[in-house]
C-alpha positions as CSV (number, residue, x, y, z in Angstrom):
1,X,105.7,142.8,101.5
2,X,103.7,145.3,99.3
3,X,100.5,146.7,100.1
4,X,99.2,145.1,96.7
5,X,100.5,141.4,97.8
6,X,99.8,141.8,101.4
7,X,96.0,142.8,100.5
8,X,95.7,139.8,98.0
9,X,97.2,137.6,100.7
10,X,95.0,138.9,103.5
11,X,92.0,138.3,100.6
12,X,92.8,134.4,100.3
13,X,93.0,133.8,103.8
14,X,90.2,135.3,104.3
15,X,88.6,133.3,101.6
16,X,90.0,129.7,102.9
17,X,88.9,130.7,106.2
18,X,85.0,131.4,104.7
19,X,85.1,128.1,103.0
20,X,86.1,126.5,106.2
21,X,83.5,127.6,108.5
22,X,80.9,127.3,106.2
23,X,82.1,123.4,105.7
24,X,81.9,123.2,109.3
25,X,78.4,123.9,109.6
26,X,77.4,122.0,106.9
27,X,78.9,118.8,107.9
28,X,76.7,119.0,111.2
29,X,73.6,118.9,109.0
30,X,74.9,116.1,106.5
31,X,73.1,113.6,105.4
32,X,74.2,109.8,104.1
33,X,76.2,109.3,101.2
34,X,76.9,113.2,101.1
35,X,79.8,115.6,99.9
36,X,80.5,118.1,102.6
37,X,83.1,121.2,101.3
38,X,84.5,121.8,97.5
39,X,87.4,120.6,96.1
40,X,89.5,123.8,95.9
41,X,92.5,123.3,94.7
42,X,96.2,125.5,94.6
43,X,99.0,124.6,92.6
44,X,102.7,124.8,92.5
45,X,105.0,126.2,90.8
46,X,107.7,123.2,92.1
47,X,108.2,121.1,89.4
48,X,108.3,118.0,92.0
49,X,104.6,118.2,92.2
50,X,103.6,118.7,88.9
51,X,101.8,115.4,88.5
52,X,99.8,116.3,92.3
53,X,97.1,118.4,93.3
54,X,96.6,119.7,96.6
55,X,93.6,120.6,97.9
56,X,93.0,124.6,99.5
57,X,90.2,123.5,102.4
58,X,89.5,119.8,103.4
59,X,86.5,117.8,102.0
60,X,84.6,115.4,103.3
61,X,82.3,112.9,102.3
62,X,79.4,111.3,105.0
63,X,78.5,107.7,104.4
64,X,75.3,106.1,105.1
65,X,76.7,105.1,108.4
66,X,77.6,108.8,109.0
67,X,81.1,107.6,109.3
68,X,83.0,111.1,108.0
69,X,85.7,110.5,105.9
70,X,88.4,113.5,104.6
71,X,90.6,114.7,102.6
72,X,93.1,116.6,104.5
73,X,93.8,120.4,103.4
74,X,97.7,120.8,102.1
75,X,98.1,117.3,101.2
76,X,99.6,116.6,97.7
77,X,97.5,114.2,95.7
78,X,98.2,112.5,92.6
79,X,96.2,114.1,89.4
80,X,94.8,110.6,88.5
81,X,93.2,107.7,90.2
82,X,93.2,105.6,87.5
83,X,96.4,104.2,85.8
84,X,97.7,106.0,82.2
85,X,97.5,102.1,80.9
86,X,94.1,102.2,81.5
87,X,92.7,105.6,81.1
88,X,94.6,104.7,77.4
89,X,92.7,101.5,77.0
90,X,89.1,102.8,77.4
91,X,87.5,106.1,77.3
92,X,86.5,107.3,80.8
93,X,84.7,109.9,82.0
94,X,86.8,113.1,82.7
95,X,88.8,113.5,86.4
96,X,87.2,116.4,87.2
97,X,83.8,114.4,87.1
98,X,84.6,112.4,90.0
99,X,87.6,114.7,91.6
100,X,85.8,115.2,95.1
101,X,85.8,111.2,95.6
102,X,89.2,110.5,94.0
103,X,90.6,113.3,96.5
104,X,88.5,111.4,99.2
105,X,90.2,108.1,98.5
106,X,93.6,108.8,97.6
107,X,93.8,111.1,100.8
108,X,92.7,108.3,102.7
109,X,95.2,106.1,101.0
110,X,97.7,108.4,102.2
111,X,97.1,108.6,105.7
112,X,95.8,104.8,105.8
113,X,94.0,105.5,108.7
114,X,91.6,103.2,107.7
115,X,91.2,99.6,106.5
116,X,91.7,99.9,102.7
117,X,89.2,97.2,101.9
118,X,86.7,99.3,104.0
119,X,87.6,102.4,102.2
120,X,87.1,101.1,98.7
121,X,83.7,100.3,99.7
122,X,82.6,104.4,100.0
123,X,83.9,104.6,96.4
124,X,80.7,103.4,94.7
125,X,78.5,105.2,97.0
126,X,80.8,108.7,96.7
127,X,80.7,108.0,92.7
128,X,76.8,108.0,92.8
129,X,76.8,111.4,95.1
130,X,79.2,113.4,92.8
131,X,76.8,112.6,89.6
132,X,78.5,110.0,88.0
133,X,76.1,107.4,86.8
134,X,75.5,103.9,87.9
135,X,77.4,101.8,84.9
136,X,79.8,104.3,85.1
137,X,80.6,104.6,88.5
138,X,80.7,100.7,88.8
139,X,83.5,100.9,86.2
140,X,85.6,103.4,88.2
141,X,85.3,100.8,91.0
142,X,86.2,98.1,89.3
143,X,89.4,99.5,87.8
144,X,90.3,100.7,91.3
145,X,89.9,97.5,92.9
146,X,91.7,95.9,90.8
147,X,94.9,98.6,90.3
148,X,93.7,100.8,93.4
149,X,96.4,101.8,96.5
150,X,95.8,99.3,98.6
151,X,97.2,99.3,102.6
152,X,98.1,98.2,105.6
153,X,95.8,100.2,108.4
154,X,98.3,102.0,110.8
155,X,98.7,100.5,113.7
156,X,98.3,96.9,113.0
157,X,100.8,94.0,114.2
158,X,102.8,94.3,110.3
159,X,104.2,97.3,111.5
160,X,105.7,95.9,114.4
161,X,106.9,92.9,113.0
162,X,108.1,92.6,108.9
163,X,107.6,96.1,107.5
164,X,109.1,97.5,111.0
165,X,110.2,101.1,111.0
166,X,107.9,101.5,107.4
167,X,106.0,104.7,107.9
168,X,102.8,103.9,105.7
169,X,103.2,100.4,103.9
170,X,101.1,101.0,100.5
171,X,101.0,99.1,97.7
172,X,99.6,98.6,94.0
173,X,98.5,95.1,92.6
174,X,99.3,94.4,89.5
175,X,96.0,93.0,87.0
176,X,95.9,91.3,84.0
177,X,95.2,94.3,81.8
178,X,94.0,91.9,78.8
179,X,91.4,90.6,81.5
180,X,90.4,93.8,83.2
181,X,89.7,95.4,79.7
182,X,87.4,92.9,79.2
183,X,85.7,93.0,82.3
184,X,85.3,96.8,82.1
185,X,83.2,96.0,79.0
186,X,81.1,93.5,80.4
187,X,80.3,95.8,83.7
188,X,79.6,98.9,81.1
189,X,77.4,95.8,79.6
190,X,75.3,94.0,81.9
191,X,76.1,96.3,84.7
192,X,76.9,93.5,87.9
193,X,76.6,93.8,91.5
194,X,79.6,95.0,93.4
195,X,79.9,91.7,95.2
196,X,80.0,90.5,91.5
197,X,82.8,92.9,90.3
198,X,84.8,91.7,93.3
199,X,84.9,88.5,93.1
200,X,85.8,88.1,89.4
201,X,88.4,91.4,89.7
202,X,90.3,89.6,92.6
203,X,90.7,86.5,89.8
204,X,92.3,89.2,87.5
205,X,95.0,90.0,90.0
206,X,98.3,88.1,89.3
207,X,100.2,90.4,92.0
208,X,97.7,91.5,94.8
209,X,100.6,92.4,97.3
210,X,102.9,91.7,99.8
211,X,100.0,90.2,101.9
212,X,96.8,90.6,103.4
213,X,95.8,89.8,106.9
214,X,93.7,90.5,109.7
215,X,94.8,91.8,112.6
């Protein structure tokens, strides 16, 4: 290795190493409903990945129950959390406005350590802590829940029993698009409760997956 790319290498380590430490000792002062590191991404050059993001340190968001939830370091992550038919349908606000919580979710989706339909619930919260506002960030959720990765919690009995030998079973419902479209206007309109986003989203799902249980 040259000098010149062995000092720039020893330089980024270095760096990643700062950024970790110093996320370290924030996260033992955070507070609820709190980001805890940045989202530092690296790229690749791999044309494989083109459409992913992976993130340099891991981030972290704290939720009112001080639950810590991450997004691993070195873990490829699609660009977008929202679908290209609907980021086509209506304007949204731009991904690196709510990057921190999509990397949060979509990391979480990923690992699926975690029950989704507890994990969707940080969204609104982690929307709200990153800037976004309210009628906004209600609209993000309600897109998600209704064409969000959705998953079965590692661990539980599906594993053992229809999906055996799956790794991580995930899934995507599929919405009425007419339907959501409209009921992205009327949350950017009268701008609902969550509980009332959810129930008339989960009406707008023709294909919600291959099935939902409780453990």
């Amino acid at each position: 290795m040259r000098l010149s790319n062995r000092r720039a290498f020893v330089i980024k380590a270095l760096f990643i190493l700062t950024l970790l430490i110093t996320a370290q000792v924030d996260l033992q002062y955070a507070t609820a409903d709190q980001f805890i590191g940045q989202a530092n991404f690296v790229t690749s050059d791999d044309i494989e990945y083109s459409q992913q993001i992976k993130l340099a340190t891991p981030l972290y968001f704290v939720d009112k129950n001080d639950k810590r939830w991450i997004a691993r370091a070195d873990q490829y992550l699609p660009k977008h959390l929202i679908s290209d038919e609907v980021r086509y349908m209506v304007p949204l606000p731009s991904d690196f406005d709510y990057i921190k919580t999509a990397s949060v979710y979509l990391s979480q989706s990923i690992v699926a350590e975690n029950e989704w339909v507890e994990t969707i619930e940080i969204l609104y919260p982690a929307l709200i802590a990153e800037g976004v506002h309210e009628h906004l960030a209600k609209m993000i959720f309600a897109v998600v829940y209704a064409e969000g990765w959705r998953w079965e919690k590692l661990g539980s009995r599906c594993y053992a029993m229809c999906h055996a030998g799956t790794k991580v079973l995930r899934w995507r419902p599929i919405p009425d698009y007419t339907k959501l479209k409209e009921t992205i206007h009327w949350v950017l309109r009268d701008i609902p409760s969550l509980a009332a986003i959810k129930d008339r989203v989960s009406a707008e799902i023709g294909q919600p997956g291959p099935h939902i249980f409780g453990e």
